[in-house]
Backbone as JSON, one array per atom type, in Angstrom:
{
  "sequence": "XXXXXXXXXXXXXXXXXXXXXXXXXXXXXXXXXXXXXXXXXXXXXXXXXXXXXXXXXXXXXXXXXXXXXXXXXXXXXXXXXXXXXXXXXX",
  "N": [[0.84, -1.18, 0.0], [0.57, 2.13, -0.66], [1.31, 5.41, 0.51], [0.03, 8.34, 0.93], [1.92, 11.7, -0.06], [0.3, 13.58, 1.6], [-1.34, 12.29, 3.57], [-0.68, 11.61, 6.84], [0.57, 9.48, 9.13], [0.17, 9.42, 12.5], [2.22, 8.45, 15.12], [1.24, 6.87, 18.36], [2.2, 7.53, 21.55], [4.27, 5.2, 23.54], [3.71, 4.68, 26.73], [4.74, 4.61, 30.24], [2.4, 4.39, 31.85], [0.64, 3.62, 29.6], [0.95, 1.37, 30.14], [0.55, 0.48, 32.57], [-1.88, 0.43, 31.9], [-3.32, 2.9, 33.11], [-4.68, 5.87, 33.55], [-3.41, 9.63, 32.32], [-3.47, 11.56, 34.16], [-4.05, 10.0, 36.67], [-4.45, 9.48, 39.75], [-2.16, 8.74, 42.65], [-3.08, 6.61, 44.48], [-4.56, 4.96, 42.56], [-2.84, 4.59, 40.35], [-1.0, 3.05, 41.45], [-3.1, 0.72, 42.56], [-3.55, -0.42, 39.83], [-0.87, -1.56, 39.26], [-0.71, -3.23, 41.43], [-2.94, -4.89, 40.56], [-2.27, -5.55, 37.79], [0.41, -6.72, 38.43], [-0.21, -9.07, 40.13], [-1.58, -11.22, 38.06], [-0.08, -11.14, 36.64], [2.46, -11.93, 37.92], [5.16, -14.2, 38.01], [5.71, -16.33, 39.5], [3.17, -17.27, 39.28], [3.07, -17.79, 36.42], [4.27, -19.58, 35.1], [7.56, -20.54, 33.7], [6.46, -18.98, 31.26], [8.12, -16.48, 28.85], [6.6, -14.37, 28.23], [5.04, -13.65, 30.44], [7.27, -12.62, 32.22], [8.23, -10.65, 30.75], [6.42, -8.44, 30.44], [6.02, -8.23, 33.11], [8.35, -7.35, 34.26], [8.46, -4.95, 32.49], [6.1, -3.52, 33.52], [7.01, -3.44, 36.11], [8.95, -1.34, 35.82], [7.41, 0.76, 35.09], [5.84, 1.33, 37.14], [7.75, 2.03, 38.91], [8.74, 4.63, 38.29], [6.17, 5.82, 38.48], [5.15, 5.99, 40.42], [6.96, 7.47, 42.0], [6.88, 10.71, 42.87], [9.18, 12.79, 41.57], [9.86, 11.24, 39.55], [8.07, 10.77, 37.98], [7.14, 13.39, 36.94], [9.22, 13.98, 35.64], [8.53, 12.42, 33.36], [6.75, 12.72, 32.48], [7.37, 14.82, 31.3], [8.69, 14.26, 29.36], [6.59, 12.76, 27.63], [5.73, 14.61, 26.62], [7.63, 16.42, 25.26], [8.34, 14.49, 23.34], [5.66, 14.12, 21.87], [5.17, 16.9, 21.37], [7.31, 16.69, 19.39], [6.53, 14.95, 17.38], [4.17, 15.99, 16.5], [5.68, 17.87, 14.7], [6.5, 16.89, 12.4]],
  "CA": [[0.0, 0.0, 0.0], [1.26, 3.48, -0.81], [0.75, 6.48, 1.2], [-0.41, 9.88, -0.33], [2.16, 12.51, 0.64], [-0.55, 14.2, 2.1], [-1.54, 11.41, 4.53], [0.18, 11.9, 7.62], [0.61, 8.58, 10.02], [0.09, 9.19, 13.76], [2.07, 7.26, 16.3], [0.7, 7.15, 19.86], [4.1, 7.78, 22.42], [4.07, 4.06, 24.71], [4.02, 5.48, 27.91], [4.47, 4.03, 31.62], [0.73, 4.97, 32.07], [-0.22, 2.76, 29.04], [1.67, -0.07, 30.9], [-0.06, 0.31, 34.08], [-3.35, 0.92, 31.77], [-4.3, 3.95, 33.89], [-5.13, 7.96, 32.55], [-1.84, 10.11, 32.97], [-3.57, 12.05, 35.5], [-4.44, 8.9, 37.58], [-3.49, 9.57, 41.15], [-1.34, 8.12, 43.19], [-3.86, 5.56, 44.51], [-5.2, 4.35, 41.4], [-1.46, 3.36, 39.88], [-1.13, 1.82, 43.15], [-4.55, -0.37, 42.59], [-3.24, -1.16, 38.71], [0.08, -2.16, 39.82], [-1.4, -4.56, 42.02], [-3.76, -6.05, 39.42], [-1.15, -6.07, 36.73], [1.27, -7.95, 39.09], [-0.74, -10.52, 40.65], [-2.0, -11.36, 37.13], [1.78, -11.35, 35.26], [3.25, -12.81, 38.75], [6.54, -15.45, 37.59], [4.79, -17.61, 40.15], [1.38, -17.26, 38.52], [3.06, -17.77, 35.25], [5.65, -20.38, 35.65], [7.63, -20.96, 32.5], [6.01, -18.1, 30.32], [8.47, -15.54, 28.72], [6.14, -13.46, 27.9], [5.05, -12.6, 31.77], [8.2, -12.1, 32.88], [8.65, -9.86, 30.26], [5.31, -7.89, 31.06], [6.49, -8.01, 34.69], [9.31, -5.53, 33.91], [7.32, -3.52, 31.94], [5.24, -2.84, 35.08], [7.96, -2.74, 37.48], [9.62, -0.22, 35.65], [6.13, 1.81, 34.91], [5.33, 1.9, 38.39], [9.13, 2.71, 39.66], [8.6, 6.06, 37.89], [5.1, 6.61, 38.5], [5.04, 6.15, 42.11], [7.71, 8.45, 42.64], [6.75, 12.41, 42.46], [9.93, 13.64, 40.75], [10.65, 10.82, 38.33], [6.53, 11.01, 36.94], [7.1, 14.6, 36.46], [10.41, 13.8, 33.97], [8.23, 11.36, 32.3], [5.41, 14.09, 31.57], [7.9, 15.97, 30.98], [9.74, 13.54, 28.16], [6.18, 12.92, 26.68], [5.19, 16.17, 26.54], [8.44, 16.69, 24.25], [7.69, 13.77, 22.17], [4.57, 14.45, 21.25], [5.4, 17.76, 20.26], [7.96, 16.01, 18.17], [5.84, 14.35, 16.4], [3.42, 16.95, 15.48], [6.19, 19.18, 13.78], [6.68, 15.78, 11.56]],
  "C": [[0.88, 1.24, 0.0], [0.59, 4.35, -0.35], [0.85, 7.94, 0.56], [0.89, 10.41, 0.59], [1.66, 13.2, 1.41], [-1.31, 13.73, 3.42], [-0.33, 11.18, 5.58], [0.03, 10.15, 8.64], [0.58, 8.87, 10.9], [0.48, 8.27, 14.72], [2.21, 7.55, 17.41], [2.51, 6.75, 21.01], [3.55, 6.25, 23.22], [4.61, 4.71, 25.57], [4.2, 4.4, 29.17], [2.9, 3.98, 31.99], [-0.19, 4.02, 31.29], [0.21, 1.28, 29.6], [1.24, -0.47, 31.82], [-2.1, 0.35, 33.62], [-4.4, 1.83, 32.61], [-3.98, 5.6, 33.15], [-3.7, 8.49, 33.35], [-2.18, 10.99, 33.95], [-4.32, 11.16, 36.78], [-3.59, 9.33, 39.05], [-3.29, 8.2, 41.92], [-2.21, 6.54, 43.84], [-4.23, 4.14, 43.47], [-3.94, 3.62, 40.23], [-1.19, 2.54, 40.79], [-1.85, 0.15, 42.88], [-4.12, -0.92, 41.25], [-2.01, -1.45, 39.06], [-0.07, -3.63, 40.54], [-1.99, -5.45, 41.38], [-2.97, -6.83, 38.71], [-0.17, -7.16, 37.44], [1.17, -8.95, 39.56], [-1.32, -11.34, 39.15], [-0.85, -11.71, 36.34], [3.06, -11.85, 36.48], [4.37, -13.72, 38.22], [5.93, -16.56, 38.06], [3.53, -18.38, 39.58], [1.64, -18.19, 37.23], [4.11, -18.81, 35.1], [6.05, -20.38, 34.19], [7.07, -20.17, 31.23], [6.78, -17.04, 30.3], [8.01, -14.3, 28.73], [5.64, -12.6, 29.41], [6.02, -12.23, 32.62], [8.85, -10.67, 32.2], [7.34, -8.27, 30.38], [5.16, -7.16, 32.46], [6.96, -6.87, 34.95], [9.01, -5.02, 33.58], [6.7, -3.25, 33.36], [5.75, -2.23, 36.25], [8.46, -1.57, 37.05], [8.45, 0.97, 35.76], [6.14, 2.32, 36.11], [6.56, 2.47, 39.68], [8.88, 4.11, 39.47], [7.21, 6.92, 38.09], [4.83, 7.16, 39.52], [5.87, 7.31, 42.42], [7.79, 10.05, 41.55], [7.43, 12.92, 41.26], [10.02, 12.83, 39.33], [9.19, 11.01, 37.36], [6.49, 12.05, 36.43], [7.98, 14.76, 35.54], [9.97, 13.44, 33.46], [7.03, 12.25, 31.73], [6.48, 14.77, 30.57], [8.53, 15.7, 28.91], [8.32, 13.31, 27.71], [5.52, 13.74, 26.0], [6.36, 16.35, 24.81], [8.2, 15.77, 23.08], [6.57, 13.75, 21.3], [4.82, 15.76, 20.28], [6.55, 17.72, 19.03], [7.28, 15.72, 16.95], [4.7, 15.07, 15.68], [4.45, 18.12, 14.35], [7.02, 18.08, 12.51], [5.6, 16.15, 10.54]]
}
């Protein structure tokens, strides 16, 4: 398939936020409560022998390393804040 010059593509930034499947102004509670879900659900234990939830795992741990904590959630606005506007001057 060939794309018009004129047809622009849109791609959505993967965020920590879409990892934890919660809104980027989700408070502190509510990553909390998806953290929890997500992890008892993608557990190693849960999952014995499945690459794929260990690899899911980390995704989460890392999401919720940065979300939980004040300063580092506010770099990560901060970094998709910039990306985005990256991508609109595309």
């Amino acid at each position: 398939m060939r794309y018009s010059p004129t047809i622009r593509v849109i791609r959505k930034v993967r965020t920590h936020y879409d990892n934890l499947k919660v809104d980027r102004t989700a408070p502190p509670e509510v990553i909390r409560a998806a953290y929890r879900v997500l992890s008892q659900k993608y557990h190693p234990d849960r999952n014995r022998n499945s690459p794929k939830a260990v690899r899911i795992m980390s995704l989460i741990n890392r999401a919720y390393n940065v979300l939980a904590d004040p300063e580092k959630r506010r770099r990560h606005d901060a970094w998709i804040a910039r990306k985005e506007g990256d991508m609109r001057l595309r």
